[in-house]
C-alpha positions in Angstrom: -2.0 -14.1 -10.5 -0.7 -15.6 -7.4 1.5 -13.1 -5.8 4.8 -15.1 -3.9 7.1 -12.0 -5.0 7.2 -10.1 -0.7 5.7 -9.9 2.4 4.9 -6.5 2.3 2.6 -6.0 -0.7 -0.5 -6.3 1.2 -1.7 -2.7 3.6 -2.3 -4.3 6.5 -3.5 -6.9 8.5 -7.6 -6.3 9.0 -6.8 -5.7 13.0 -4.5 -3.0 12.5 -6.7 -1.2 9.7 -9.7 -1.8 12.3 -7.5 0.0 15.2 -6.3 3.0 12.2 -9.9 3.4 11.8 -11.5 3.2 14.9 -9.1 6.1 16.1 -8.6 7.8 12.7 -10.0 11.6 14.3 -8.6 11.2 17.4 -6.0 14.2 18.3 -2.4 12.5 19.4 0.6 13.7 20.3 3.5 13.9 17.7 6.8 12.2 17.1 6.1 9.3 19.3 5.7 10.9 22.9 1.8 9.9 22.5 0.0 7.4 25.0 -0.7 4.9 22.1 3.4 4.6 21.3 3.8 4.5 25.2 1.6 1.5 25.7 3.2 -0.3 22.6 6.9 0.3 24.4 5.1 -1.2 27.5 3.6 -4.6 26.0 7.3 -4.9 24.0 9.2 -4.7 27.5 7.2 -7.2 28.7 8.2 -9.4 26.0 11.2 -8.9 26.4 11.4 -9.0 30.3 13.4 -5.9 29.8 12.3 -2.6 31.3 14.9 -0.7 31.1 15.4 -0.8 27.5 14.8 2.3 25.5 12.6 1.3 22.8 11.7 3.9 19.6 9.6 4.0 16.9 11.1 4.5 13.2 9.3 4.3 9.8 11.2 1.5 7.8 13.9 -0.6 7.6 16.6 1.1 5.6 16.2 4.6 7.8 16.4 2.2 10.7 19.3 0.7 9.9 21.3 3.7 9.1 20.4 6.0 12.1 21.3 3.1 14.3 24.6 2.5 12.9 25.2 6.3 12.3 24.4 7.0 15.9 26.6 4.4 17.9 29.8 4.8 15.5 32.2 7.8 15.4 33.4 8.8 12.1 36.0 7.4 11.4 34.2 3.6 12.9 32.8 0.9 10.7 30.6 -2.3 10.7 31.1 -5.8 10.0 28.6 -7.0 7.6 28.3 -10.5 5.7 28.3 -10.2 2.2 24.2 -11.0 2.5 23.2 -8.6 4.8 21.2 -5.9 3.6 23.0 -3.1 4.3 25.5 -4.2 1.9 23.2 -5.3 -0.8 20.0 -3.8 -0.6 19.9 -0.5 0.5 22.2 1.8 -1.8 24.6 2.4 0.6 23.0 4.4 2.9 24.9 3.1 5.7 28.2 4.1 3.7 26.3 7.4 3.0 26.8 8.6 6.2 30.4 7.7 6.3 31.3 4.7 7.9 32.4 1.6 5.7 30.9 -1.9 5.3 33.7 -4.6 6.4 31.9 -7.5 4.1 32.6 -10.7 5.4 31.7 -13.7 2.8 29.3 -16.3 5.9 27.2 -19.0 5.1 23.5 -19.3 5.1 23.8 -15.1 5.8 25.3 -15.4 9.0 28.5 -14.0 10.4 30.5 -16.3 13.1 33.2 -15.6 15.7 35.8 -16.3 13.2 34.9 -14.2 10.7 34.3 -11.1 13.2 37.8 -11.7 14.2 39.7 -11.5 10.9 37.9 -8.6 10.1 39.0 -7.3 13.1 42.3 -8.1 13.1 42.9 -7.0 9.6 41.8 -3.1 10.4 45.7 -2.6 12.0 45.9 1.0 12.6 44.5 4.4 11.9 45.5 4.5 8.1 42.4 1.8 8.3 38.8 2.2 9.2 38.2 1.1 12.9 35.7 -1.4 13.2 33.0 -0.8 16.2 29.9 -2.9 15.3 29.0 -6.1 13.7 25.6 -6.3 12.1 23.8 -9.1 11.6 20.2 -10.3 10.1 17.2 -12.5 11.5 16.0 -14.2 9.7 19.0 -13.6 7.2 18.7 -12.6 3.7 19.0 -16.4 2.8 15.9 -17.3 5.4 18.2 -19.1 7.9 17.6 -18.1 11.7 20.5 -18.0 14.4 20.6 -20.2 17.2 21.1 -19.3 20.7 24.8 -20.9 20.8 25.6 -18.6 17.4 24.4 -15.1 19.0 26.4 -16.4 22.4 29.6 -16.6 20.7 29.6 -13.7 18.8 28.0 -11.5 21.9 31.2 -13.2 23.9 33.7 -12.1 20.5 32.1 -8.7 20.3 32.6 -8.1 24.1 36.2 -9.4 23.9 36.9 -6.6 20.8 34.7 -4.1 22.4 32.3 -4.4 19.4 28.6 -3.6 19.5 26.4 -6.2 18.6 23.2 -4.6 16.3 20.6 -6.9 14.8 18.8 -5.9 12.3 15.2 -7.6 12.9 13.3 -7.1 9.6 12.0 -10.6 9.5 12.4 -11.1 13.5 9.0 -12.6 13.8 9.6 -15.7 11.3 12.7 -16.1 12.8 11.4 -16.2 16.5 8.3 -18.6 15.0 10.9 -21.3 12.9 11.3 -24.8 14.0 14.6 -24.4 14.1 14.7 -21.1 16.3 15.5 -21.9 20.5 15.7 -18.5 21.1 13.5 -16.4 23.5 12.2 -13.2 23.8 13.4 -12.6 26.8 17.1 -13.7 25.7 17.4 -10.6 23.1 18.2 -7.7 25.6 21.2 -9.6 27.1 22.7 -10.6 23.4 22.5 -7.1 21.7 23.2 -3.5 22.3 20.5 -3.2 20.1 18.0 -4.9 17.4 15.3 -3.9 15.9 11.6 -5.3 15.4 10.2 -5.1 11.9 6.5 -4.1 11.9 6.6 -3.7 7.9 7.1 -7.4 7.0 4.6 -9.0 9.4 1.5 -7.1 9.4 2.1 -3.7 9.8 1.1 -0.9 7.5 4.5 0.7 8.1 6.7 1.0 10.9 10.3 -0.8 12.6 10.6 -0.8 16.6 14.4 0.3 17.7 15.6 -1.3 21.0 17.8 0.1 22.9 19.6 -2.2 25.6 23.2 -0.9 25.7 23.0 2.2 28.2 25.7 3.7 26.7 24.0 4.2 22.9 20.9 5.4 24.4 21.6 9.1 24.9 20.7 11.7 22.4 18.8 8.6 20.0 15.8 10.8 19.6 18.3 13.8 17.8 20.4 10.7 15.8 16.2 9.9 14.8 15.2 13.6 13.7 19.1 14.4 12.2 18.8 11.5 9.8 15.2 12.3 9.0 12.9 9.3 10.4 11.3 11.3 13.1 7.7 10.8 12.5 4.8 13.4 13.2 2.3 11.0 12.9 4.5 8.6 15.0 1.5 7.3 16.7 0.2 5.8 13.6 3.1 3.4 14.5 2.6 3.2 17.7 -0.7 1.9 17.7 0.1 -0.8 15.0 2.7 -2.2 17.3 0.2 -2.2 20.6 -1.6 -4.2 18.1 0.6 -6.4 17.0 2.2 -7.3 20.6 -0.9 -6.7 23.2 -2.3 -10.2 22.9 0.2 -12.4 20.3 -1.2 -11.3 16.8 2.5 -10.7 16.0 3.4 -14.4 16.4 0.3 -15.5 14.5 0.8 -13.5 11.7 4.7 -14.7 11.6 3.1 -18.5 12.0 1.1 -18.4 9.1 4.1 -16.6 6.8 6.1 -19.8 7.8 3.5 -22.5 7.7 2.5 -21.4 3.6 6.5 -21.4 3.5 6.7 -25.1 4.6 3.7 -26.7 2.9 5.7 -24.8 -0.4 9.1 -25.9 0.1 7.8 -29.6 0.8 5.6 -29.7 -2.6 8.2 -27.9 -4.4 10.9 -30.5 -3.2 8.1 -33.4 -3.9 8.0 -32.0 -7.6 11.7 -32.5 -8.0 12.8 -28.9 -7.7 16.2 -28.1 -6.0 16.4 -25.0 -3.4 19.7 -22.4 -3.4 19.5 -22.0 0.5 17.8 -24.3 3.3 15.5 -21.7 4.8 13.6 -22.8 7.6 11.4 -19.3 7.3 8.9 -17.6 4.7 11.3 -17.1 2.1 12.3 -19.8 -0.8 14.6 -19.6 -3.2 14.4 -22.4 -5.7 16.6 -23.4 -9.3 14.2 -23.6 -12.1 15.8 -23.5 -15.8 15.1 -20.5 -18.1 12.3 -21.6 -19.6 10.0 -22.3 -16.9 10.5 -18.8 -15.3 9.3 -17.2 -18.5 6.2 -19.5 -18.7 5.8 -19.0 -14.8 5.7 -15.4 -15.2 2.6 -15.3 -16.6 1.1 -17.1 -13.8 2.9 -16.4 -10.3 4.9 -13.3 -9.5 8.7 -13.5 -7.8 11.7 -12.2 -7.5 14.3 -12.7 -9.7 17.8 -13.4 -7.5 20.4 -14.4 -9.9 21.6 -16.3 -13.3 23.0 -19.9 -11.9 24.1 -21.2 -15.2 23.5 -20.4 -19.1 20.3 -22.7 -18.5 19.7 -22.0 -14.9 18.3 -19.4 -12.9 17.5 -18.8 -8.7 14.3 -17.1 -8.0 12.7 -16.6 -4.9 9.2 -17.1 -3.6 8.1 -14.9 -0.2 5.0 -16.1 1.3 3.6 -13.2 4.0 0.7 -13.2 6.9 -2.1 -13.1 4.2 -1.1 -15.8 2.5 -3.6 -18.9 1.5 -3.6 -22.4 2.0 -5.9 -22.1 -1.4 -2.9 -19.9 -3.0 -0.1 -22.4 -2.2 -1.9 -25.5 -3.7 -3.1 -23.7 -7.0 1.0 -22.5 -7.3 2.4 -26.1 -6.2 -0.1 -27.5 -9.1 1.4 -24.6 -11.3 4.9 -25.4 -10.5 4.1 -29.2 -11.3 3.0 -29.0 -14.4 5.9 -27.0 -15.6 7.9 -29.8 -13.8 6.3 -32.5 -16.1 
């Protein structure tokens, strides 16, 4: 069976199991105030040309997500969301949890824009309402579209205007930063968020999201907001050293290359066989029609994800190709897909 169904099924890339095992007896210090986690915060500074930013080491995305947003808003504070964006779909409301409401906002492609931030704004008219503080966004969105540099501009100018934070939830950061279609740099993500986060778990890692902190404000007390919602790790240098990894000599680029590059040479043959795709995603994720029948003989053969019913014949289903990912793997499933095509 070919497996197209995440980007996360696999432990971990060989170099990081290498690095787990070389060091596996050493003795560290706990909850990320050891030297490994210190040297990963210094190679992701110089990324980012940023050394001022406050940069922290959480376990996954969901706990990332919700300790961010929990810390910077007060309680009676929400965040705008688009109706994609994981916190509203895909993790059972644990942003709500901690009680501060989801504004959903309906984009396109995943992404918010000015306008949309606005009205929901605007709409939120006194203190019978919820107050909205943040707007959070996803890149690579859950559709696999990326943001350009004008797009994050204009909504870091309306969330400045509105005196909104700006938090981006970086899950699939590294296909985004590595699509054709991105013009963003490193170096431009300190000046566009109050914070963003670097997912580890979808592009290599064993585990493990990097929080950065570039709004001086939201950086006091993080490391209580970390241990209060439960995502303060003793073994936190078990992260630390998989992000050193990743970012000391481009790894995490290359791994985020090859995710997109399986992606492409997919999407092409896919299109080339006469199949249709929901979204244009210009990153590892696909999402392509195929009528009822074929998924259940393709089931046998490939594993995805199952998004949605598009019709009473019709259905959307989603392929995720991941660091590991084979050149070998994507012909066999292109020839799959073609015969079913036939």
């Amino acid at each position: 069976m070919i497996n197209l169904r995440n980007d996360y099924s696999q432990i971990a890339h060989p170099q990081i199991m290498k690095v787990l095992s070389d060091a596996c007896l050493n003795v560290n210090e706990g909850y990320g105030l050891d030297e490994n986690s210190q040297r990963a915060v210094h190679v992701i500074r110089e990324l980012l040309e940023d050394n001022s930013s406050d940069i922290h080491f959480l376990m996954n995305g969901t706990g990332t997500n919700k300790t961010v947003l929990s810390h910077i808003l007060r309680p009676y504070q929400a965040v705008i969301s688009c109706d994609t964006g994981h916190i509203n779909v895909h993790e059972t409301g644990a942003v709500e949890a901690t009680g501060h409401k989801v504004i959903v906002c309906n984009g396109i492609d995943g992404k918010l824009d000015r306008e949309l931030v606005e009205q929901a704004f605007y709409n939120h008219t006194d203190e019978h309402m919820v107050m909205p503080k943040a707007v959070y966004i996803s890149n690579a969105t859950e559709t696999g579209a990326v943001y350009t540099l004008s797009e994050l501009k204009d909504l870091r100018h309306i969330c400045d205007k509105l005196g909104l934070y700006l938090y981006m939830d970086g899950a699939r950061l590294g296909v985004a930063m590595q699509s054709e279609k991105n013009n963003i740099k490193w170096k431009d993500l300190s000046s566009l968020f109050d914070a963003f986060c670097i997912g580890g778990t979808k592009n290599g890692a064993m585990l493990g999201e990097a929080v950065v902190i570039c709004n001086e404000e939201l950086k006091k007390d993080f490391r209580y907001s970390i241990k209060n919602g439960g995502g303060m790790y003793a073994k936190g240098f078990i992260i630390g050293m998989q992000f050193y990894e990743l970012f000391r000599d481009g790894l995490y680029n290359e791994l985020a290359d090859n995710s997109n590059r399986m992606a492409d040479m997919l999407k092409k043959g896919l299109i080339a066989a006469g199949y249709r795709m929901e979204y244009d995603s210009y990153t590892n994720q696909l999402f392509v029609i195929i009528n009822k029948t074929q998924a259940k003989e393709l089931s046998d053969k490939i594993i995805f994800e199952t998004i949605r019913e598009k019709s009473d014949k019709q259905m959307v289903i989603r392929f995720v190709t991941s660091f590991a990912t084979k050149e070998k793997e994507i012909k066999e499933a292109l020839r799959i897909m073609e015969e079913l095509n036939r």
